[in-house]
N, C-alpha and C positions, 0 to 999 in steps of 0.2 A: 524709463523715467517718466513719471508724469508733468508736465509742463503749463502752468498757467500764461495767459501772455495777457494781463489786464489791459484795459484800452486796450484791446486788442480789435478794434474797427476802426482804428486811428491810423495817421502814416506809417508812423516807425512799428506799429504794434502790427500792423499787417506786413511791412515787409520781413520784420523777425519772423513771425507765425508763416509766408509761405517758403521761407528759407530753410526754418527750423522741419517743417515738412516736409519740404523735397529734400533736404539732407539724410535726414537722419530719423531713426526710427522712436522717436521719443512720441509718449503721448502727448496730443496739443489739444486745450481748450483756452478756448477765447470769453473771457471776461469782458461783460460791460456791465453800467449803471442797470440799462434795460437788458431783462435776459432773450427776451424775441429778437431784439435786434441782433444779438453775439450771436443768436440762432442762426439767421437769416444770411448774417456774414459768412459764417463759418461755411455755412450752401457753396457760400456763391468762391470762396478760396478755393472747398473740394472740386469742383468743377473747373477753374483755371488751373488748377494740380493737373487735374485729369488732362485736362488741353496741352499736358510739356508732356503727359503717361506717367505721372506721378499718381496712384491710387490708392488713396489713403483717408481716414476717416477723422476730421476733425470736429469736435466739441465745441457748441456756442453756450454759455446760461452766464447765469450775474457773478457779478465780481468775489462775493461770499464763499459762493458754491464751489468756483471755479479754483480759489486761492484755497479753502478747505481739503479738495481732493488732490493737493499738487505736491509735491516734490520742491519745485523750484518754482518760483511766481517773479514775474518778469511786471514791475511797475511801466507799463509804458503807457504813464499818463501824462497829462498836462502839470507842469512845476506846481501853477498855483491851484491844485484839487488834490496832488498826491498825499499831500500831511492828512486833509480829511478821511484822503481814502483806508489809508494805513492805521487808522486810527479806529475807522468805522469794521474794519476788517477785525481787529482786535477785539471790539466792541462785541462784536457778530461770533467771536470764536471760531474764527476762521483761520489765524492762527496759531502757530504753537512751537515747530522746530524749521519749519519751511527755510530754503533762503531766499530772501529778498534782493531780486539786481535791478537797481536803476538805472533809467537812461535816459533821465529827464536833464533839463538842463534850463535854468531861467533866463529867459533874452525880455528887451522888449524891443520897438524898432523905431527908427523917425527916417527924413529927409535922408541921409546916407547911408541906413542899412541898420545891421541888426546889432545889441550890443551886449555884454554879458551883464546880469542883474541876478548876482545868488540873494540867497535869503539870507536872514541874521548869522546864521550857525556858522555861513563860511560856502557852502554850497548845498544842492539839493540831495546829494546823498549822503551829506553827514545832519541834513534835517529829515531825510528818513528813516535813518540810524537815532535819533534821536525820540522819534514819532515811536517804533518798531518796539514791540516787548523785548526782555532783555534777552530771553530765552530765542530771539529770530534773529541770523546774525545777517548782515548786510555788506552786501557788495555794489560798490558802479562799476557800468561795464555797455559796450554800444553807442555812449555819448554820440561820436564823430562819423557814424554809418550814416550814408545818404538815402535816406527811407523809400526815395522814386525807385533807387536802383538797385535796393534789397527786393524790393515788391517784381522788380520785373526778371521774370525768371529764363530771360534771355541774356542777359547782359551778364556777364564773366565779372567774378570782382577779384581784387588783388589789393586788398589794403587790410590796415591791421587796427587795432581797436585796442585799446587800454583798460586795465583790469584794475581796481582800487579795493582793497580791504582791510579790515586792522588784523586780519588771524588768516595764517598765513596756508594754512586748510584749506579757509573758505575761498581764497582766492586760486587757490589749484583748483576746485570743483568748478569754478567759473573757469579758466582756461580751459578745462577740460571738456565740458559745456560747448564753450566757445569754438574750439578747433575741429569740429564734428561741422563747423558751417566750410563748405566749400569757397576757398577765397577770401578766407578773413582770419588774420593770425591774430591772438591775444599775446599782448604782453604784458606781464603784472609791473606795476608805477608805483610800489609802495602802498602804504594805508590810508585812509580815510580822508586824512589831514591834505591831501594831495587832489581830492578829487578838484578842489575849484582849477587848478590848473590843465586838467583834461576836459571840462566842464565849456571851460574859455576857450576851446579850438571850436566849438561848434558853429557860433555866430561868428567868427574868422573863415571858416570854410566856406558857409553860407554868403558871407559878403564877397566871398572870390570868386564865386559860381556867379552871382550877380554881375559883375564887372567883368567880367571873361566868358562872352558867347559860345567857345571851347571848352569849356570846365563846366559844366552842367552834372551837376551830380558828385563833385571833388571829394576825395576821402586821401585819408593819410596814409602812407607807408616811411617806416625808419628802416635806417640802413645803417 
């Protein structure tokens, strides 16, 4: 499968992109604004792959390019650039049947931590489902993963991550997707209409990592 991971020089877009790598055999290219830069990243992932004996070849170029030749395109951008970007994607014809999973989530922060802030529609992935042609079907998915401890390819994970769709398809290809990561179980939460409630664990997580010197890194698991 080929694999886009937009923002993928970012937190969350690099610890999917070396998860998604040392896991599993899917092609990976990393998307940014600048295509030198996603270049230049992508170097320097092959070579910390190489450092666990993971030997594998990843793709850096622009977000266009990278979302055009993909399979599945992983938005893991910032809340307030994804409408643009999905929009300029479109624009570019870069897309067409791809699916789109986000994992963005809008916070802002003050004096006691971080706090959920979606956008009009309800949440940021029923405003990229909104943004997206009709023909690109969208999923959220990775919201609640702690991006330090996807990235570091020593650390063991054991939590599980929530799948949102409206077509109940697309949300099997996203599990399916998903359980190829070592240590990260998906489970599907219904459609769209749902994502703001898995959206809102994120800055909950975040603020318990703050306040708790032993929880660095907190992720979910249900039982």
């Amino acid at each position: 499968m080929e694999l886009a991971i937009l923002g993928g020089t970012g937190d969350i877009g690099e610890g999917l992109a070396m998860r998604f790598a040392a896991d599993t055999d899917h092609a990976i290219t990393i998307g940014s604004r600048d295509a030198a830069k996603a270049s230049e990243r992508a170097r320097t992932y092959e070579e910390r792959l190489a450092a666990h004996g993971v030997e594998t070849e990843i793709n850096g170029t622009d977000n266009s390019s990278a979302a055009a030749s993909a399979d599945v395109v992983i938005l893991a951008i910032p809340p307030h650039h994804v409408g643009d970007t999905v929009e300029a994607l479109a624009e570019d014809d870069a897309l067409s049947d791809q699916l789109l999973i986000s994992p963005a989530v809008g916070m802002n922060g003050d004096g006691d931590g971080l706090h959920y802030r979606p956008p009009s529609t309800g949440s940021v992935t029923e405003f990229v489902a909104e943004r997206a042609p009709e023909s690109v079907p969208v999923a959220g998915a990775f919201h609640n993963l702690a991006a330090d401890r996807l990235s570091d390819l020593e650390a063991t994970l054991d939590v599980d991550t929530l799948v949102v769709a409206d077509d109940s398809a697309v949300s099997d290809r996203v599990v399916s997707l998903t359980a190829d990561l070592a240590g990260v179980r998906p489970i599907p939460a219904g459609p769209l209409s749902n994502a703001a409630e898995v959206e809102s664990l994120t800055p909950l997580l975040i603020n318990i990592a703050r306040y708790n010197e032993d929880m660095h890194d907190v992720g979910v698991s249900f039982t």
